[in-house]
C-alpha positions as CSV (number, residue, x, y, z in Angstrom):
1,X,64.8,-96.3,-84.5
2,X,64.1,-95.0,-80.9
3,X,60.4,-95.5,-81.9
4,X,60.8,-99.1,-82.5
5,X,63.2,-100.0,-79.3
6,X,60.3,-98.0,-77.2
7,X,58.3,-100.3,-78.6
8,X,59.6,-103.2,-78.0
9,X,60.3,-102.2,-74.2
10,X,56.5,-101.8,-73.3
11,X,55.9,-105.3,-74.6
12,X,58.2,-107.3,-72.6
13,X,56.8,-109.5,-69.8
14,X,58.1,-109.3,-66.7
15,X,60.0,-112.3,-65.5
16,X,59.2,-113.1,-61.8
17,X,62.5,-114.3,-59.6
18,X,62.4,-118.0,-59.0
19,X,63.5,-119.6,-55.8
20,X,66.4,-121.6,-55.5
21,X,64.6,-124.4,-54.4
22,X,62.6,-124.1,-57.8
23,X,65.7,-123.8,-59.4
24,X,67.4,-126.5,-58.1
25,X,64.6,-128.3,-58.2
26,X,64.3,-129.1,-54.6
27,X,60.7,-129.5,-52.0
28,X,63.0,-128.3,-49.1
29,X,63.5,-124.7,-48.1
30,X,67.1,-123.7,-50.1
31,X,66.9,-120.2,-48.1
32,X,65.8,-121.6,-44.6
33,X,69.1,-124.1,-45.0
34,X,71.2,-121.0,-46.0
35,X,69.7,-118.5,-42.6
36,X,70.1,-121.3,-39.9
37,X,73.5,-122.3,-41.7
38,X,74.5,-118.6,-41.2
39,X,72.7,-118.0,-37.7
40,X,74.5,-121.3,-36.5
41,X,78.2,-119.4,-37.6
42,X,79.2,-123.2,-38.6
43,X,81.8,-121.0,-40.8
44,X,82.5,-117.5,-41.5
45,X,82.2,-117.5,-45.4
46,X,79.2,-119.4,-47.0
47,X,79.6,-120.5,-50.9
48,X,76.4,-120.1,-52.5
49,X,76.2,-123.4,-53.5
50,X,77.0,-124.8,-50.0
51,X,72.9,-124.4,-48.9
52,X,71.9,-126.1,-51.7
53,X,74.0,-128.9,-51.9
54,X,73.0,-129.3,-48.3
55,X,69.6,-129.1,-48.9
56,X,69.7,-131.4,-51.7
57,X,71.5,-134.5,-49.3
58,X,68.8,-133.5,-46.1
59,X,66.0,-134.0,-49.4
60,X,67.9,-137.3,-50.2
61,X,68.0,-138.7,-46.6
62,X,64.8,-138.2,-46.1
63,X,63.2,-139.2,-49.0
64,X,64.8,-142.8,-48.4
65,X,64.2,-143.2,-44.7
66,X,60.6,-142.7,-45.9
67,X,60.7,-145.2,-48.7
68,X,62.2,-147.4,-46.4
69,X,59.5,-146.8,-43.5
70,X,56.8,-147.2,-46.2
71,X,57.9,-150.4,-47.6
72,X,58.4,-152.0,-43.4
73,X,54.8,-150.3,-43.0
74,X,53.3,-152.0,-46.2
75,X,55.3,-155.3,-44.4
76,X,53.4,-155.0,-41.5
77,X,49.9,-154.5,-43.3
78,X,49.5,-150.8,-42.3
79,X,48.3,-148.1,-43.9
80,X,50.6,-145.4,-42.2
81,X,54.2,-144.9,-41.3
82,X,54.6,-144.6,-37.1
83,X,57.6,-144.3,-35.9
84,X,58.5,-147.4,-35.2
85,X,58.2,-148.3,-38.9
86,X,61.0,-145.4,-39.3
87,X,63.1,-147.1,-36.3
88,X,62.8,-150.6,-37.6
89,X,64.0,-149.2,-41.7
90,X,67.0,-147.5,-39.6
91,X,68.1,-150.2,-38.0
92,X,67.6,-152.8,-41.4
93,X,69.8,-150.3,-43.5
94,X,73.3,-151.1,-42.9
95,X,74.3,-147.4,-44.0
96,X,71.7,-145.8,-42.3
97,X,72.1,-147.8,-39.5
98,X,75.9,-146.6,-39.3
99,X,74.8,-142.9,-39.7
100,X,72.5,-142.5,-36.9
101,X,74.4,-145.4,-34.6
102,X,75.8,-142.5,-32.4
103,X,72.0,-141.3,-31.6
104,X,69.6,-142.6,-29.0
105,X,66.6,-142.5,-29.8
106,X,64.3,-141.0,-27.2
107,X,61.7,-143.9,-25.9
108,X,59.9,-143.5,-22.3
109,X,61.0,-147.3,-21.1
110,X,60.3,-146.0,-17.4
111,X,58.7,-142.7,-15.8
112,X,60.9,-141.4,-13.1
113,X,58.9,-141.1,-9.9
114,X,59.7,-138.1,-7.9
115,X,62.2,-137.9,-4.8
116,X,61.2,-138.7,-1.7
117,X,61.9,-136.3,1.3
């Protein structure tokens, strides 16, 4: 019997550990959310699930802000996404709108000249 469990053994492929972006099925970095979530000390105890939840909405967001830019950049007859095709889908999306309404966005309107002495 010990013969055949022996066996056995030395046959077995090795499973590799999968990521838990691959397991959640996720293109952003499960493990980078969960370091700078820890590093940041937003809270002492972290759920295991709370990185990749987060990571999942920050994959969400993005994805439709893009969508968004790509469609206003396909409106305007261009090939690429600038970021004003970003600003213009952020302020068309009423929701999106409301979530980043609270943010400036950073645009050079004048250079500030240096003091006179």
């Amino acid at each position: 019997m010990s013969r055949r469990r022996n066996h056995w053994r030395c046959h077995r492929r090795k499973r590799h550990g999968l990521s838990r972006s691959v397991r959640a099925e996720l293109q952003f970095p499960v493990s980078r959310v969960h370091r700078l979530l820890r590093e940041g000390h937003y809270a002492q105890r972290l759920s295991s699930s709370t990185p990749v939840f987060l990571t999942g909405v920050l994959e969400y967001l993005t994805a439709k802000i893009l969508e968004l830019a790509g469609q206003e950049a396909r409106n305007s007859h261009k090939m690429r996404i600038t970021p004003e095709h970003v600003q213009k889908a952020l302020g068309n999306s009423e929701h999106l709108s409301r979530l980043f309404e609270d943010n400036t966005y950073s645009q050079v309107e004048a250079v500030p000249q240096p003091r006179e002495r």
